[in-house]
C-alpha positions in Angstrom: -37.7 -34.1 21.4 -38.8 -30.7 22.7 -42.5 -30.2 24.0 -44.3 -26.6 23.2 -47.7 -25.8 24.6 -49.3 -22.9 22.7 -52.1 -21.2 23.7 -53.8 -18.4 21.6 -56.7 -16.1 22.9 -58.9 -14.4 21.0 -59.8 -10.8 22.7 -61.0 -7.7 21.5 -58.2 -5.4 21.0 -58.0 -3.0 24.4 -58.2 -6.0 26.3 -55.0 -6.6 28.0 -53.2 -10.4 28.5 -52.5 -9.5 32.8 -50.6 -11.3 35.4 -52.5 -13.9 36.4 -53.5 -15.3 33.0 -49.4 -15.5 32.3 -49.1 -17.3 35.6 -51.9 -20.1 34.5 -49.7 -20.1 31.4 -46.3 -20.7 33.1 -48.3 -23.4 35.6 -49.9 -25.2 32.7 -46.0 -25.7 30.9 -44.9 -27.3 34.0 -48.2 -29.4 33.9 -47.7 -30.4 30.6 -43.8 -30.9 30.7 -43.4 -28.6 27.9 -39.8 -27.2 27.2 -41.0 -24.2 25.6 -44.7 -22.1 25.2 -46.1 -19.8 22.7 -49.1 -17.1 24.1 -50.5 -15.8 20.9 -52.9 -13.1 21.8 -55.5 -10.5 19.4 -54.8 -7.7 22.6 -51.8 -7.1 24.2 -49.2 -8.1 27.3 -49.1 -5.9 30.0 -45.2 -5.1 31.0 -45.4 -7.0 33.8 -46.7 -10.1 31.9 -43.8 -10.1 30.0 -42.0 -9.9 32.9 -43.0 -13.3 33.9 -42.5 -14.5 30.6 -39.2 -13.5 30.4 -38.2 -15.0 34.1 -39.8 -18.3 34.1 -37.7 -20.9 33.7 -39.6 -21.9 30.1 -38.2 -20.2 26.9 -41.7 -18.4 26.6 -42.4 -16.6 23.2 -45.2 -13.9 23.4 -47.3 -12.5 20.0 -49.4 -9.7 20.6 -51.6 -8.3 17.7 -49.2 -6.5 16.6 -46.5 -9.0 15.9 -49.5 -11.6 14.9 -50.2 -9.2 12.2 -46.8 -8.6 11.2 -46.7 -12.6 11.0 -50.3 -12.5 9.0 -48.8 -10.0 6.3 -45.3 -11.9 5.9 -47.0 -15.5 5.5 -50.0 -14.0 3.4 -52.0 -15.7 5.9 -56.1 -14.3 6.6 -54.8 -11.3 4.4 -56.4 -10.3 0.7 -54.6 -7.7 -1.3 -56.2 -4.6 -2.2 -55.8 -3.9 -6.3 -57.4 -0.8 -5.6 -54.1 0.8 -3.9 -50.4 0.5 -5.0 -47.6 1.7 -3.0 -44.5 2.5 -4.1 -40.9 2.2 -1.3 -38.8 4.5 -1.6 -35.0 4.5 -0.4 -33.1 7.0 0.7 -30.4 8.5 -2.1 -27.8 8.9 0.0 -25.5 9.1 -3.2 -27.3 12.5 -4.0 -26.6 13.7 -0.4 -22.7 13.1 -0.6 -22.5 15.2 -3.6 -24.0 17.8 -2.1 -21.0 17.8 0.3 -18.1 17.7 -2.2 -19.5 22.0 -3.3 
């Protein structure tokens, strides 16, 4: 059975997840004997955070607020829908472009 260690921090969002708080990460997995860790964060990683991530020897999976809310919207999790807008998705009518071709 695999052990994962997650740890989620709650900044505000120009606050940036730096070197040294990936590092306490990495150390706390070996403390812990975890296999694998999860850093969920409301900011963001710095590059050279992930950097670290990416090199230690623990598969390390990062979530920045941008793929947190990604995850929010797709699990309809901390999310309300707003019945006061509707969009519509369009696709491309690439059907209607070929033709234009065969003139």
């Amino acid at each position: 059975m695999e052990r994962v260690y997650l740890q989620a921090k709650r900044y505000q969002p120009d606050h940036q997840i730096d070197p040294g708080t990936m590092n306490a990460f990495v150390g706390a997995l070996a403390v812990k004997k975890a296999q694998k860790g999860v850093f969920v964060t409301t900011s963001f990683f710095t590059p050279s955070v992930e950097v670290i991530a990416h090199a230690s020897p623990y598969h390390i999976a990062l979530v920045d607020r941008g793929r947190l809310g990604d995850l929010m919207i797709d699990h309809d999790i901390g999310i309300q829908a707003n019945p006061d807008k509707t969009y519509v998705l369009k696709n491309m009518d690439e059907d209607f472009f070929e033709s234009l071709g065969e003139r």
